[in-house]
C-alpha positions as CSV (number, residue, x, y, z in Angstrom):
1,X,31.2,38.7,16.1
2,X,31.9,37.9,19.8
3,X,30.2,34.0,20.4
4,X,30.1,35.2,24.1
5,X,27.5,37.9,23.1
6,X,25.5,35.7,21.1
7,X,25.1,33.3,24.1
8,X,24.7,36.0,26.5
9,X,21.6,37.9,24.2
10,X,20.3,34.2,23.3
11,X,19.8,32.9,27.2
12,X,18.1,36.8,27.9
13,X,15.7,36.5,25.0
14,X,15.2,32.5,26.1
15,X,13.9,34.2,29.5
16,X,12.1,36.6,27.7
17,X,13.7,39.8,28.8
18,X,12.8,43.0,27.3
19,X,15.4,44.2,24.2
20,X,16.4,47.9,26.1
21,X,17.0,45.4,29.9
22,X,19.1,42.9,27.6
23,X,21.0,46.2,25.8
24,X,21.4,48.1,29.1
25,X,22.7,45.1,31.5
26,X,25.3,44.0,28.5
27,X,26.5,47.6,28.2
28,X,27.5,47.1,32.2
29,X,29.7,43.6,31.0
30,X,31.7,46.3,28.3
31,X,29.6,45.2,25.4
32,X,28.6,47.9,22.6
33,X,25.1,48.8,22.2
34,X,25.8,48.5,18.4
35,X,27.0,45.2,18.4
36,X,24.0,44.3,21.0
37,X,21.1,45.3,18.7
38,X,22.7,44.0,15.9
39,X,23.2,40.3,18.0
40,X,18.9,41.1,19.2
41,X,17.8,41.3,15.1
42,X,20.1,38.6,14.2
43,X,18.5,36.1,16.3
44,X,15.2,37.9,16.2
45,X,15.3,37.3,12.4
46,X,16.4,33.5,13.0
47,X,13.6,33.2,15.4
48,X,11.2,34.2,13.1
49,X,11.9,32.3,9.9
50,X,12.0,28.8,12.2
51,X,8.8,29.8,13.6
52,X,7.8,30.3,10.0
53,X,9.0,27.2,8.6
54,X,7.5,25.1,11.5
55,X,4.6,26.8,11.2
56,X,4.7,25.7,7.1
57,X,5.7,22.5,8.2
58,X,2.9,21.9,10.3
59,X,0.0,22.9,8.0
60,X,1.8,20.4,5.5
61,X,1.4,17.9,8.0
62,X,-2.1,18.2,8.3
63,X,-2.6,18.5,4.9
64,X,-1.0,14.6,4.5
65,X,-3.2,13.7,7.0
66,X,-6.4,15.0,5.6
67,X,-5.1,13.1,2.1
68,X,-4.1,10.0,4.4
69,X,-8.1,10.0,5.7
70,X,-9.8,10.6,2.4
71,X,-7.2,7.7,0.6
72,X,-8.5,5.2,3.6
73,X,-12.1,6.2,3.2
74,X,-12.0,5.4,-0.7
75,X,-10.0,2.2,0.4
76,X,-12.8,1.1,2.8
77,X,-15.6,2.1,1.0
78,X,-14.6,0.7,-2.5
79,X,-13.0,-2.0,-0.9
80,X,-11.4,-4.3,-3.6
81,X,-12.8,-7.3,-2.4
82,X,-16.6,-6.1,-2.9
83,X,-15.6,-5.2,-6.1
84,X,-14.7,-8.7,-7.1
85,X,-18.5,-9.9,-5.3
86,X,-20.1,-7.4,-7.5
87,X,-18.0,-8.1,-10.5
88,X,-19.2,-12.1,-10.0
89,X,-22.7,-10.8,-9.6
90,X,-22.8,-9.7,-12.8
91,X,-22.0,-13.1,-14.7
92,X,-18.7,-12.9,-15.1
93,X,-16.9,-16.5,-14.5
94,X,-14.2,-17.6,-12.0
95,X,-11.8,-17.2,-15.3
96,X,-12.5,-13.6,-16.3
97,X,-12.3,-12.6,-12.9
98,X,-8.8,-14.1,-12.2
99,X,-8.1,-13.1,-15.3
100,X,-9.1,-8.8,-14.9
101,X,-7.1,-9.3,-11.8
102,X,-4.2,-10.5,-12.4
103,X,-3.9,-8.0,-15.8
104,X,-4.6,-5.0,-13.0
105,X,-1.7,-6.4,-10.7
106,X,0.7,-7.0,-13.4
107,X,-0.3,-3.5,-15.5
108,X,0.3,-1.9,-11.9
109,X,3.1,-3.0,-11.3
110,X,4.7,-2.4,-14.8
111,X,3.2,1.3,-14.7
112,X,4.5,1.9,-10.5
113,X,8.1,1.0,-12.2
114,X,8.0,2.9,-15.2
115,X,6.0,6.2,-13.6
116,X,8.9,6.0,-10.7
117,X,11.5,6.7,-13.4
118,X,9.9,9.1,-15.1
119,X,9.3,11.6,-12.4
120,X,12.8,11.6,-11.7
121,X,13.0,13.1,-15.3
122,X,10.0,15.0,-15.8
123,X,7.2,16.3,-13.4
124,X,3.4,15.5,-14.1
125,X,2.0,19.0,-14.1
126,X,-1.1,19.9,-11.1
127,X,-3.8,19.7,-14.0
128,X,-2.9,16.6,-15.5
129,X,-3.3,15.5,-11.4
130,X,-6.8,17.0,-11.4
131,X,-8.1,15.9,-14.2
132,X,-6.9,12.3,-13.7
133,X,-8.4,12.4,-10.0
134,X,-12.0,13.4,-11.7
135,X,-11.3,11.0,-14.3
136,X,-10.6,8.3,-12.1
137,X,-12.7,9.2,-9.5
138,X,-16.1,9.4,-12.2
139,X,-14.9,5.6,-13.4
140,X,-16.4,4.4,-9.4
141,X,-19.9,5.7,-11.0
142,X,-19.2,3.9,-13.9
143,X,-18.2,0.9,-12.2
144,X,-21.6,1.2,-10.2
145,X,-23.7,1.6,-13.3
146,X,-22.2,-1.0,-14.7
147,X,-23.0,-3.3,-11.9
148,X,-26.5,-1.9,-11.7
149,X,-27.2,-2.8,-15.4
150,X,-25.3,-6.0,-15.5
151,X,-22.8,-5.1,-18.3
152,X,-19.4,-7.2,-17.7
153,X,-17.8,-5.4,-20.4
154,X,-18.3,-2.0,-19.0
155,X,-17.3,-3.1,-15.2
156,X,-14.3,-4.9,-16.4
157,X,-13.3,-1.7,-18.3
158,X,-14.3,0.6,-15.2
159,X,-12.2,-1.7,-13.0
160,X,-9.0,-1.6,-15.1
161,X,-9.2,2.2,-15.4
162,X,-9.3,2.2,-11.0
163,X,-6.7,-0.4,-10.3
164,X,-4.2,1.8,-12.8
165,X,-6.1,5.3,-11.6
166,X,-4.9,4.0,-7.8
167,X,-1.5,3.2,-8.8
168,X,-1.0,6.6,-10.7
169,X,-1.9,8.9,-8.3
170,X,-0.8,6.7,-5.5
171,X,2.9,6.8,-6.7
172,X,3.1,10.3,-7.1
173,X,2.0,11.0,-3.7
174,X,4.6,8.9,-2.4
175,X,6.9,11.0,-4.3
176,X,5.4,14.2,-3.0
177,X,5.6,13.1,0.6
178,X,9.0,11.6,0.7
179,X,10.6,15.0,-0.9
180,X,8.3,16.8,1.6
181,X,10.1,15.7,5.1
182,X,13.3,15.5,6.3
183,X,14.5,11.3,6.1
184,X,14.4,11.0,9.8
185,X,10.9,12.4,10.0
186,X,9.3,10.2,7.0
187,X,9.6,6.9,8.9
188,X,8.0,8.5,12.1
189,X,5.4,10.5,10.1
190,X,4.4,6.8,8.6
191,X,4.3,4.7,11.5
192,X,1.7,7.1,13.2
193,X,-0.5,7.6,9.7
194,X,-0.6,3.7,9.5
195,X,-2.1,3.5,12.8
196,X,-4.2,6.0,12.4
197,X,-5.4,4.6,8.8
198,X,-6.3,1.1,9.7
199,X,-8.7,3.0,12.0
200,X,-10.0,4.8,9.2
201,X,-10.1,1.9,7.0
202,X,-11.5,-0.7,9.5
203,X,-14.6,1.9,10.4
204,X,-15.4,2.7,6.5
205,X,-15.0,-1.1,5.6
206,X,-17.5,-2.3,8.2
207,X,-20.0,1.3,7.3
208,X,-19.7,-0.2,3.4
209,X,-20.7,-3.8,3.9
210,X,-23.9,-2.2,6.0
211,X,-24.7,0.1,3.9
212,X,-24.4,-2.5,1.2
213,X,-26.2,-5.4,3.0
214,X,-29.1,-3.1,4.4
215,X,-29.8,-1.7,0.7
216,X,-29.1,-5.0,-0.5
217,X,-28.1,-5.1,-4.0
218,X,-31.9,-5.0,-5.3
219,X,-32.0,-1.7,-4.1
220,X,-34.0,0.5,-1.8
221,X,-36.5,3.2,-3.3
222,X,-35.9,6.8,-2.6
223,X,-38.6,9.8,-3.5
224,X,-37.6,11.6,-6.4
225,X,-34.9,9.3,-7.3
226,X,-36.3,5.7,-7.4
227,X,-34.1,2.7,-6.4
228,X,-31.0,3.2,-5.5
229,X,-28.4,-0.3,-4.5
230,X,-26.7,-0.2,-1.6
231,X,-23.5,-0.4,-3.8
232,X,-24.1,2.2,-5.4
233,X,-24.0,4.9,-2.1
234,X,-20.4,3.2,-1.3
235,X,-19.2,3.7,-4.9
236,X,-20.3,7.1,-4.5
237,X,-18.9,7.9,-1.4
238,X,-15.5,6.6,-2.8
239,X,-15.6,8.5,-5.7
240,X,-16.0,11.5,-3.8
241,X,-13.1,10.8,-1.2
242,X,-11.0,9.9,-4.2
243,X,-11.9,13.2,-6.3
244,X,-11.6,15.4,-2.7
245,X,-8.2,13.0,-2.1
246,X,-6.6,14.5,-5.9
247,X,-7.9,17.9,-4.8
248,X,-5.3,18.0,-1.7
249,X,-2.8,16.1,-3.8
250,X,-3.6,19.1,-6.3
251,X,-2.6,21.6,-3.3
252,X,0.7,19.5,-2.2
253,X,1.7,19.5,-5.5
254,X,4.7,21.6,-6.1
255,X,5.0,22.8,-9.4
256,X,9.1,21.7,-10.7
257,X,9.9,22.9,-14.4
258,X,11.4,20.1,-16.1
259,X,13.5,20.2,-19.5
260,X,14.1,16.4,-20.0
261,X,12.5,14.4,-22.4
262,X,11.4,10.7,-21.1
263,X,9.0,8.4,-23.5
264,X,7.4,5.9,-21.6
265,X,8.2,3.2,-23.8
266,X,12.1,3.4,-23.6
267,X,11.7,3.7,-19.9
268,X,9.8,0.5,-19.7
269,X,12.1,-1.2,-22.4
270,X,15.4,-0.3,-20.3
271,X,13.8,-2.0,-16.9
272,X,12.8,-4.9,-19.1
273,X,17.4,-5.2,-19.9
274,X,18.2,-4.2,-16.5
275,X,15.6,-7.2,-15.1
276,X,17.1,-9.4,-17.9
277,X,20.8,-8.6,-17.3
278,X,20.3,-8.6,-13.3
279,X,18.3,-12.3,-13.4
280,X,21.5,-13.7,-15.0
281,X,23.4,-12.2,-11.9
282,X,21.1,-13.5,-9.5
283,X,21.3,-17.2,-11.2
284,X,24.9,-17.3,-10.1
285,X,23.7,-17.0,-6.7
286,X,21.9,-20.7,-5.6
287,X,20.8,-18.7,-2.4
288,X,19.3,-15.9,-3.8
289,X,17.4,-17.7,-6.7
290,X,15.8,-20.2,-4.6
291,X,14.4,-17.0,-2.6
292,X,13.6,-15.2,-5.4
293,X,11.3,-18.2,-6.8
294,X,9.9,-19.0,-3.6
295,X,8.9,-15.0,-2.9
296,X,7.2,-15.0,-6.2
297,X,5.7,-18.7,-5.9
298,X,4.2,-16.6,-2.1
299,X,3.4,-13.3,-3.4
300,X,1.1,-15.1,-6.6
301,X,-0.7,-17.4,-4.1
302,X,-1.2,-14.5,-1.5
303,X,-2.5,-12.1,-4.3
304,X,-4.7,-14.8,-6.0
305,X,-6.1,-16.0,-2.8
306,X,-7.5,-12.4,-2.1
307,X,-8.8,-11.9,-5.6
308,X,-11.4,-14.8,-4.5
309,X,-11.6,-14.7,-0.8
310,X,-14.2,-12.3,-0.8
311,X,-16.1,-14.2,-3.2
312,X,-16.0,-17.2,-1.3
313,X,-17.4,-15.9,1.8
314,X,-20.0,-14.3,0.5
315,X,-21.9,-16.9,-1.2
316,X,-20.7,-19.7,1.2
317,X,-21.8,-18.0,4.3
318,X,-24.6,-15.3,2.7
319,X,-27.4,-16.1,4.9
320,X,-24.8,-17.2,7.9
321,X,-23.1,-15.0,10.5
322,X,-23.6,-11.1,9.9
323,X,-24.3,-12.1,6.4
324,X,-23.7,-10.7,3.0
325,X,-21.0,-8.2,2.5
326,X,-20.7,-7.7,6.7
327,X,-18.9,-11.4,6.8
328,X,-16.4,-10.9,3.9
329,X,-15.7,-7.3,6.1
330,X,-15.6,-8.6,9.3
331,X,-12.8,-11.5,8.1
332,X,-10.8,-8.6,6.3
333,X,-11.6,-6.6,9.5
334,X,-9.4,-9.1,11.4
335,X,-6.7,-9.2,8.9
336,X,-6.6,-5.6,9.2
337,X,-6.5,-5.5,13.1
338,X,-3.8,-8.3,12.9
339,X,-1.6,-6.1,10.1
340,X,-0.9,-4.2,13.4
341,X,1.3,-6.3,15.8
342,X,2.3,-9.2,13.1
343,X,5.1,-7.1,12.7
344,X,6.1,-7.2,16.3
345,X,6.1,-10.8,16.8
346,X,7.8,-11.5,13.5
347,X,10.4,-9.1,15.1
348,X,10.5,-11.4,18.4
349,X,10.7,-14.5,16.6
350,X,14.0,-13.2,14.1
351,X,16.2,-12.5,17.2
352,X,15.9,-16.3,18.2
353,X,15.7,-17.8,14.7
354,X,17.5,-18.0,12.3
355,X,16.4,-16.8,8.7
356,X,15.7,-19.7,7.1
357,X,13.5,-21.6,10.0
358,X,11.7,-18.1,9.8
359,X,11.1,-18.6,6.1
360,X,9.6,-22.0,7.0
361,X,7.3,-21.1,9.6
362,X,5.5,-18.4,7.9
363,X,5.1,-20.5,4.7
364,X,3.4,-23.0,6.9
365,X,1.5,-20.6,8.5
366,X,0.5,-18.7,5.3
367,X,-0.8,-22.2,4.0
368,X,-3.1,-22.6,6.5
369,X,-5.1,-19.6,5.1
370,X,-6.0,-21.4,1.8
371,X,-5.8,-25.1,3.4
372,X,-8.8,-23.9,5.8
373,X,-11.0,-22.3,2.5
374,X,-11.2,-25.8,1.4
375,X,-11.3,-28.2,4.5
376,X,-12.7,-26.5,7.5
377,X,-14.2,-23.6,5.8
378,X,-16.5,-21.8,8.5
379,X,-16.7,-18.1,9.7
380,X,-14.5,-19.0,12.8
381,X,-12.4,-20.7,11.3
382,X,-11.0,-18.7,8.5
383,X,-11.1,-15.9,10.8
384,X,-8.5,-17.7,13.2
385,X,-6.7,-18.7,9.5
386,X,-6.5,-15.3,8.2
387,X,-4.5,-14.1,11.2
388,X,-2.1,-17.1,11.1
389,X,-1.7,-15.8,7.5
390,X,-1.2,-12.4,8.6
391,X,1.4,-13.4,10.6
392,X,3.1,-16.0,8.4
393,X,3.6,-13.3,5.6
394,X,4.9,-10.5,8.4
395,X,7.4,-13.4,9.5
396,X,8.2,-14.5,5.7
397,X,8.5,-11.0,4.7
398,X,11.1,-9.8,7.4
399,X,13.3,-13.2,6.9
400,X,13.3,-12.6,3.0
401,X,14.4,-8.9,3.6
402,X,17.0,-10.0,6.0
403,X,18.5,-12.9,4.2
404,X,18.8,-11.0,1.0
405,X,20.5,-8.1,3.1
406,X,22.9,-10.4,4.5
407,X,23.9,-12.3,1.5
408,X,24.0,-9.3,-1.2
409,X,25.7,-6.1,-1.1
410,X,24.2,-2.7,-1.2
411,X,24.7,-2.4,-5.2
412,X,23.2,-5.4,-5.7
413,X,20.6,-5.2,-3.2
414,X,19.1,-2.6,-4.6
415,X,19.0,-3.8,-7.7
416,X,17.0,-6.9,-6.6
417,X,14.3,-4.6,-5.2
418,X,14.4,-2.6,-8.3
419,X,14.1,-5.1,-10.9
420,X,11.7,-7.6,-8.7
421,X,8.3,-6.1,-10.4
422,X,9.3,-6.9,-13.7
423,X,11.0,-10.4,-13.1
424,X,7.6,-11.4,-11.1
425,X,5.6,-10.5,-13.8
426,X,6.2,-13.3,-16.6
427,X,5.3,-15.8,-13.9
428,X,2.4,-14.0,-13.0
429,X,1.1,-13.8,-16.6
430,X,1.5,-17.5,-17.2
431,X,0.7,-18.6,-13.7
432,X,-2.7,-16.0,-13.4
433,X,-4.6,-17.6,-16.4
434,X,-3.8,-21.3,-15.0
435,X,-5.3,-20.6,-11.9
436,X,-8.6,-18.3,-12.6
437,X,-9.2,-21.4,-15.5
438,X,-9.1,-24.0,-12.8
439,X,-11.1,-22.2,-10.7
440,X,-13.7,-22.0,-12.9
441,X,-13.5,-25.5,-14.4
442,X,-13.4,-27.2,-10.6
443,X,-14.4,-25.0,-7.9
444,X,-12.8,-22.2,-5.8
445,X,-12.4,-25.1,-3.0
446,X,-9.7,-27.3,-5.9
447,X,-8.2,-23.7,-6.5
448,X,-7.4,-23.1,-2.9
449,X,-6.7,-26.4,-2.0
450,X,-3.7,-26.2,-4.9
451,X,-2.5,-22.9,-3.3
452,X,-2.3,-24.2,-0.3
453,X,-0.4,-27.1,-1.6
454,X,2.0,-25.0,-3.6
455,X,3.0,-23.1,-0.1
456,X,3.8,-25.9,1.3
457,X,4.5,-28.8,-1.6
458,X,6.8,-26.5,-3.3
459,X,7.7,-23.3,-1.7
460,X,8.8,-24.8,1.7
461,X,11.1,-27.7,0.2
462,X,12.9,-24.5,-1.5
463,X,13.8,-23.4,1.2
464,X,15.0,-26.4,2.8
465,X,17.4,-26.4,-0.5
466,X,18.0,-22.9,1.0
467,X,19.0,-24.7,3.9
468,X,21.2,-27.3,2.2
469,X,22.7,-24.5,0.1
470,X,24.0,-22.6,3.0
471,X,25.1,-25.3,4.5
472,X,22.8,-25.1,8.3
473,X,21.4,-27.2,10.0
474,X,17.6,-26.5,11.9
């Protein structure tokens, strides 16, 4: 068909000119009417189904959004670190607390692996997705209950089944919303659902620790229902965002038959070869094993530190400050808020330093997070420390990424990132036990103060080996 036609109908219809005008003022230019009308309904019909589709699109987007709100409300509300505070209110010790958490980050990260190669086999079907959202959702009661009555056992159960509950339905939404856009629009869609969620997360955070602080965790009586914790209404609330959260899940869901077979344990057995057969590779390469120690050595004192930070705060500083659970959310509240631009200056600082002086300076500043917990530990203080944290790990972060881009190829890249959750995790089974045990044996103050000195005792001379290795100078 005649491409000048198609232009000619398409600028008329653009200008919104009547079909018989368009048909009639062609006809004059020699065109047939046929041909006309059949060029009109062509791109009438085009018209419509893009309308359609971005119409589709569209209400998809606001159904992600509605999931990203209810996720960040559950997040804020049932906030890990108040879990932990309510966890040592109970009786457990320093140990069994270290201990629950660092089995929840290792079982998550084992089960985010494993779960990510299964749904490339198989699909989890929309009722197993509801039922694990109620499920989940009903262990936050639980966990409150369990709080209420004192029972370790119970909470420590309740808190596994949340951490994993988090990670399960977590990973297949990722899945869901990656296959849902276009590349190009994922990274966009993102940027602006990450700003809009640390509003979200920041308000819900700081609603929790009042709630919690002005029922305090004796309780407040109610008519017709008796006393009722303050923890108990934020465990509530988050159970509720979390059930309503699988609900929309449930309605993004799209429902893929799948003929494969896939057993979890082979799945989990081949990543633990692939780990094993890819560590060997990486030992040839002086470079990328020093980073590879020193990123694990950081991410185990970053994720210990935060299993007790919250802890700290609250019974150093209860009756200090906003008190109770309002200072451990007002410290986190900052972290949050700096999350935003520590990106941004990392950013500045990479396109005048090199990767390795990066590396350095946001070790150094990441040990002044745990450094300050056990000399100058005030309010003010580990505020200003948690942002010099923030930023040290946003700095760390982008230099490990970009060293390990430029020093491995794409292959073997990817096989890094791949295989990292299971090569971190024998370290963080031997190193997790060690930790919460002298936590509990000293104090949380000896237990930071080793942290800190592992971030900058051992961690920073790596990478000056780094430097050595690749022969710079600073």
């Amino acid at each position: 068909m005649d491409h000048g036609l198609f232009d000619h109908v398409k600028k008329r219809l653009k200008r919104k000119q009547k079909h018989h005008s368009i048909v009639k003022s062609l006809t004059k230019q020699g065109y047939q009417e046929a041909h006309i009308r059949k060029v009109i309904a062509v791109l009438n019909t085009t018209e419509k189904s893009i309308g359609k589709r971005e119409e589709n699109e569209t209400a998809l987007i606001k159904k992600f959004m509605i999931k990203e709100v209810l996720d960040k409300i559950a997040y804020g509300f049932g906030s890990q670190q108040f879990i932990n505070i309510l966890f040592s209110l109970t009786g457990a010790s320093y140990f069994l607390i270290g201990l629950v958490n660092g089995f929840n980050v290792v079982a998550g990260l084992l089960m985010s692996l494993v779960l990510r190669d299964y749904l490339h086999v198989r699909d989890i079907s929309k009722k197993l997705i509801v039922g694990s959202g109620f499920f989940f959702g009903c262990m936050f009661f639980l966990l409150s209950f369990a709080a209420y009555r004192g029972w370790t056992l119970l909470f420590i159960l309740s808190f596994i089944l949340v951490s994993l509950g988090v990670v399960f339905l977590g990973d297949i939404y990722i899945k869901e919303y990656t296959e849902s856009f276009k590349k190009e629009k994922v990274g966009y869609a993102l940027s602006k659902m990450t700003q809009f969620g640390i509003i979200i997360i920041t308000l819900s955070l700081v609603l929790s620790a009042y709630i919690m602080d002005y029922f305090t965790i004796a309780g407040k009586e109610f008519a017709y229902i008796g006393i009722v914790p303050g923890y108990v209404i934020s465990f509530v609330i988050t159970a509720i965002a979390f059930i309503a959260s699988t609900l929309v899940l449930h309605s993004l869901k799209r429902e893929i038959k799948s003929e494969s077979q896939a057993q979890v344990s082979l799945l989990l057995k081949e990543q633990i070869i692939k780990a094993g057969r890819y560590l060997a590779l990486f030992a040839q390469n002086k470079a990328i094993l020093l980073v590879l120690i020193a990123s694990t050595l950081t991410g185990f004192v970053q994720t210990l530190g935060n299993t007790y930070y919250g802890i700290f705060i609250y019974k150093e500083f209860n009756k200090l400050g906003f008190g109770g659970f309002m200072n451990v959310a007002m410290i986190f509240v900052v972290a949050i808020i700096s999350a935003m631009f520590a990106p941004r200056i990392a950013k500045t600082l990479s396109k005048k330093y090199g990767n390795v002086p990066m590396l350095v300076m946001g070790t150094l500043l990441l040990a002044i997070l745990p450094l300050t917990y056990y000399y100058r530990p005030s309010l003010t203080n580990i505020a200003m420390a948690t942002v010099c944290g923030i930023i040290g790990s946003a700095i760390a972060g982008l230099a490990t990424g970009l060293l390990i881009s430029n020093r491995l190829p794409e292959a073997e890249r990817e096989a890094y990132y791949s295989s990292y959750s299971v090569i971190v995790t024998i370290p963080y089974i031997i190193l997790f036990p060690i930790a919460a045990y002298l936590a509990d044996l000293y104090s949380l103050k000896i237990m930071f103060l080793v942290l800190g000195g592992v971030l900058a005792l051992v961690v920073m001379p790596l990478y000056f080996a780094l430097l050595f290795v690749e022969n710079r100078v600073l």
